[in-house]
C-alpha positions as CSV (number, residue, x, y, z in Angstrom):
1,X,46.3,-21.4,45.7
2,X,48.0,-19.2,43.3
3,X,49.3,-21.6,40.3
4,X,51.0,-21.2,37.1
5,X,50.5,-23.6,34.0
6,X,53.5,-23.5,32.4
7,X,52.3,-25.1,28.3
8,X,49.1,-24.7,26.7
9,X,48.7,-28.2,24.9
10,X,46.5,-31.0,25.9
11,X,47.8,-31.3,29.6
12,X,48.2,-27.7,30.1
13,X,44.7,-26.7,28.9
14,X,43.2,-29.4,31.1
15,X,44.8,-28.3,34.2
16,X,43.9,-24.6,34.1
17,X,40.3,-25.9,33.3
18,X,40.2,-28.5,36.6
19,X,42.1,-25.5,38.9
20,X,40.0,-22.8,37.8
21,X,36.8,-25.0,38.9
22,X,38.8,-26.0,41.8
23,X,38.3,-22.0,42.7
24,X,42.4,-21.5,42.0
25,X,43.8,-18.6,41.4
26,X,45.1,-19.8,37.9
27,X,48.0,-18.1,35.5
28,X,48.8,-19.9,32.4
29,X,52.0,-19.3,30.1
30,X,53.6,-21.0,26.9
31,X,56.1,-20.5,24.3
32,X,53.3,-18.9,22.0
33,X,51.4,-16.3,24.0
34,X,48.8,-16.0,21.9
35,X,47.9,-20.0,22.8
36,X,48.3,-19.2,26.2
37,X,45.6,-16.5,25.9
38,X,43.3,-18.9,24.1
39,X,43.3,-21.5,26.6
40,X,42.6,-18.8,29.4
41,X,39.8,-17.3,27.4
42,X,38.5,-20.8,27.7
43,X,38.2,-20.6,31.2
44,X,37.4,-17.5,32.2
45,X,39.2,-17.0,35.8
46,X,42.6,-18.0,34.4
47,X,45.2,-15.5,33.0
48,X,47.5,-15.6,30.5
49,X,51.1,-13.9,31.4
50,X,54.1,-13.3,29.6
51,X,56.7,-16.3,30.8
52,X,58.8,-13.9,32.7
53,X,55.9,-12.7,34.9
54,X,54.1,-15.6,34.8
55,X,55.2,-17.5,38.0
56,X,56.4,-14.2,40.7
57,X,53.0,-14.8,42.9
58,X,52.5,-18.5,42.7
59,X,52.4,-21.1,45.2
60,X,52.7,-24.1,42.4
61,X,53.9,-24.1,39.0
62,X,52.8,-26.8,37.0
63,X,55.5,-28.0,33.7
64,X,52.8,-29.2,31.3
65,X,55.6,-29.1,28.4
66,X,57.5,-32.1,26.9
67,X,60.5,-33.2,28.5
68,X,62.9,-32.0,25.9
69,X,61.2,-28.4,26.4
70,X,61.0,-28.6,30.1
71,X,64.1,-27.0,31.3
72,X,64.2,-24.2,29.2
73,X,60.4,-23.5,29.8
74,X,61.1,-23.7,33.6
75,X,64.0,-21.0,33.6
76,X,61.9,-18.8,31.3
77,X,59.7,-18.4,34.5
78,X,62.8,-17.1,36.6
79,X,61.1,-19.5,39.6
80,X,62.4,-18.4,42.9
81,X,64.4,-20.4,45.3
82,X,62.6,-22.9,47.4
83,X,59.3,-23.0,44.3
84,X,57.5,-25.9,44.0
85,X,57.1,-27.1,40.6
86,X,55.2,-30.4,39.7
87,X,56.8,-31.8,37.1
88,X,54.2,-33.7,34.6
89,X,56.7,-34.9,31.9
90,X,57.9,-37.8,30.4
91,X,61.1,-38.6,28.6
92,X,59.6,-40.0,25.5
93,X,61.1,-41.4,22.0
94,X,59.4,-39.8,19.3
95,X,57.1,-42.9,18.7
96,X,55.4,-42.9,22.3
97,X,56.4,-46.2,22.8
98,X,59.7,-46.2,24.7
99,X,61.8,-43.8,27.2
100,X,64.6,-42.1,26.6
101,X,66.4,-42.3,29.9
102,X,65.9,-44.6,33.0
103,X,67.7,-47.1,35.9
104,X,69.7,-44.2,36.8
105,X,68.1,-40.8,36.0
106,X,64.2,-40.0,34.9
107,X,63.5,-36.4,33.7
108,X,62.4,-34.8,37.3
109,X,65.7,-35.9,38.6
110,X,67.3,-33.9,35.4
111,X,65.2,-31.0,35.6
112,X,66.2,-30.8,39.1
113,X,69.5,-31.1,38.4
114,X,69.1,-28.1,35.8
115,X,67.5,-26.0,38.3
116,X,68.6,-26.8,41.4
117,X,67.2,-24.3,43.3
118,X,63.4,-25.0,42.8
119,X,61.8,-27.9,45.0
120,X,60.6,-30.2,42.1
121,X,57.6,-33.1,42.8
122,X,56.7,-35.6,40.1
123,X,53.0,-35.9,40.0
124,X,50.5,-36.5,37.2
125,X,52.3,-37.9,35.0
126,X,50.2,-41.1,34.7
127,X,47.2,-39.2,33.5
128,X,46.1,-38.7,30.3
129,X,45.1,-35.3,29.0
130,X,41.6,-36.7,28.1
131,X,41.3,-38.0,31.5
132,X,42.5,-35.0,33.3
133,X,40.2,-33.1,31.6
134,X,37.4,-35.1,32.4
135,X,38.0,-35.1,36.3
136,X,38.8,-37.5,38.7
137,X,35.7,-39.0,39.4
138,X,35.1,-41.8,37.9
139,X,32.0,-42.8,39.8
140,X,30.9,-45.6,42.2
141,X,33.0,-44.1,44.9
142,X,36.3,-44.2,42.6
143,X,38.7,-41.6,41.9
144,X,41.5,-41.2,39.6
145,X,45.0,-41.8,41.3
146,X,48.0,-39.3,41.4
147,X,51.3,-40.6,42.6
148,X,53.8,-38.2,44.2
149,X,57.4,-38.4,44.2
150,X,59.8,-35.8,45.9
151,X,62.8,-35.2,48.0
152,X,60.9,-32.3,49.7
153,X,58.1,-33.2,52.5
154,X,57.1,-29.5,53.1
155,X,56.5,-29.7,48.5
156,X,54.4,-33.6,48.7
157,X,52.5,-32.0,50.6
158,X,51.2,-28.7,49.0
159,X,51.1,-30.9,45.8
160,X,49.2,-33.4,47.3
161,X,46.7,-30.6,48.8
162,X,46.3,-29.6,45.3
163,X,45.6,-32.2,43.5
164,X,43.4,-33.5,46.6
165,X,40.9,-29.8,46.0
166,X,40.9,-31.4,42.2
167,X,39.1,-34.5,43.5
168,X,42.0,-36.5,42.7
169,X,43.3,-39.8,45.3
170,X,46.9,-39.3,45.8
171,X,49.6,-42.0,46.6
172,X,53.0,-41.3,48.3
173,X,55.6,-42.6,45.9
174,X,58.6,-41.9,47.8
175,X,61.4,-39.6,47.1
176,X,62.3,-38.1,43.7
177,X,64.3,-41.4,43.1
178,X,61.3,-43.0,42.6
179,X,60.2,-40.7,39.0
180,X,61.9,-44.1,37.9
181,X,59.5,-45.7,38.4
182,X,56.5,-43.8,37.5
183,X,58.0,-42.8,34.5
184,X,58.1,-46.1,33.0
185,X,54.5,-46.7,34.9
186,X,53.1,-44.1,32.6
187,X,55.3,-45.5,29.4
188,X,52.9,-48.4,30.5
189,X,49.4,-46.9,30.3
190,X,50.7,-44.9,27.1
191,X,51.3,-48.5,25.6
192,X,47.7,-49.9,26.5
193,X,46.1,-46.7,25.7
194,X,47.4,-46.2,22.1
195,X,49.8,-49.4,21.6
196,X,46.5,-51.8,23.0
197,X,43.7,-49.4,21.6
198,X,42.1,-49.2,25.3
199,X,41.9,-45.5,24.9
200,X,42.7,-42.5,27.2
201,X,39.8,-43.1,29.2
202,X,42.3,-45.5,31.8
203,X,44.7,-44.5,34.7
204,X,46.9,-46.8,36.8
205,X,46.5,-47.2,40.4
206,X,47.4,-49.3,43.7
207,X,44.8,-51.2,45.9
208,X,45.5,-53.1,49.1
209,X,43.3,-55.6,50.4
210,X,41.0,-54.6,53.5
């Protein structure tokens, strides 16, 4: 696939590095252009792009930004009608440690809401950088779990594709609705990561009994 990193921090970085060993086609843009070309010199295969030619070709954009920056980062890409963006963010308070919006809204339903016309899944949000990074294997047959969220079947689906050539187990979550949840779910591991000291080496996932 054709895929544009929008951000070039932690997440972002770690995404261009799993797609471009995925064999993606792999653009990457950010606020400061010049990160945006270090993190492609990084991995050679990836691109860096001015924002406003950044996302014209793609199949996927990924928003690896914060929340509060996510919006205007996603316009900045002039997305066309009917793109599907991932959303990774959270809306965090400035400590880490809580959420700043919830039972009614999450930030994928606001960024949708602010641009309306792109087809917006919430995925990856439960995975640390470090862990992203790392890849999703995490050996003894396990892999790191993805849930999707989104309104759009035709969108789960090329998002779940994706993350599925990055070695990645992915869980249906429901419709965009349901960011609510994971949201808070990722609040969670946040908490046990840094809040508990377990570290960034953990993900949440869902088993079922045989």
């Amino acid at each position: 696939m054709k895929v544009t990193v929008i951000g070039a921090g932690n997440m972002g970085s770690a995404f261009v590095k799993q797609l471009v060993a995925a064999d993606h086609k792999v653009t990457v843009t950010a606020r400061d252009l010049d990160k945006a070309a270090t993190v492609a010199a990084a991995h050679p295969g990836a691109v860096a792009a001015p924002a406003a030619q950044a996302a014209a070709q793609a199949d996927v954009v990924v928003l690896a930004t914060g929340y509060a920056d996510a919006v205007a980062a996603l316009r900045s890409v002039q997305p066309r009608d009917g793109q599907v963006v991932i959303d990774i963010t959270n809306p965090l308070t400035a400590d880490y440690m809580g959420l700043t919006l919830g039972h009614t809204s999450s930030a994928a339903e606001e960024i949708a809401r602010a641009v309306p016309g792109v087809r917006i899944v919430k995925g990856f949000n439960t995975v640390f950088a470090q862990m992203l990074a790392e890849g999703a294997d995490l050996g003894g047959g396990r892999k790191v779990s993805v849930f999707l969220a989104a309104d759009d079947a035709e969108a789960k689906a090329t998002a779940q594709a994706l993350a599925a050539s990055l070695g990645f187990e992915t869980i249906d979550a429901g419709g965009l609705h349901n960011a609510r949840y994971l949201e808070p779910l990722a609040g969670l591991n946040i908490y046990l990561g840094y809040g508990a000291g377990r570290g960034t080496g953990i993900a949440p996932t869902w088993i079922s009994r045989a």
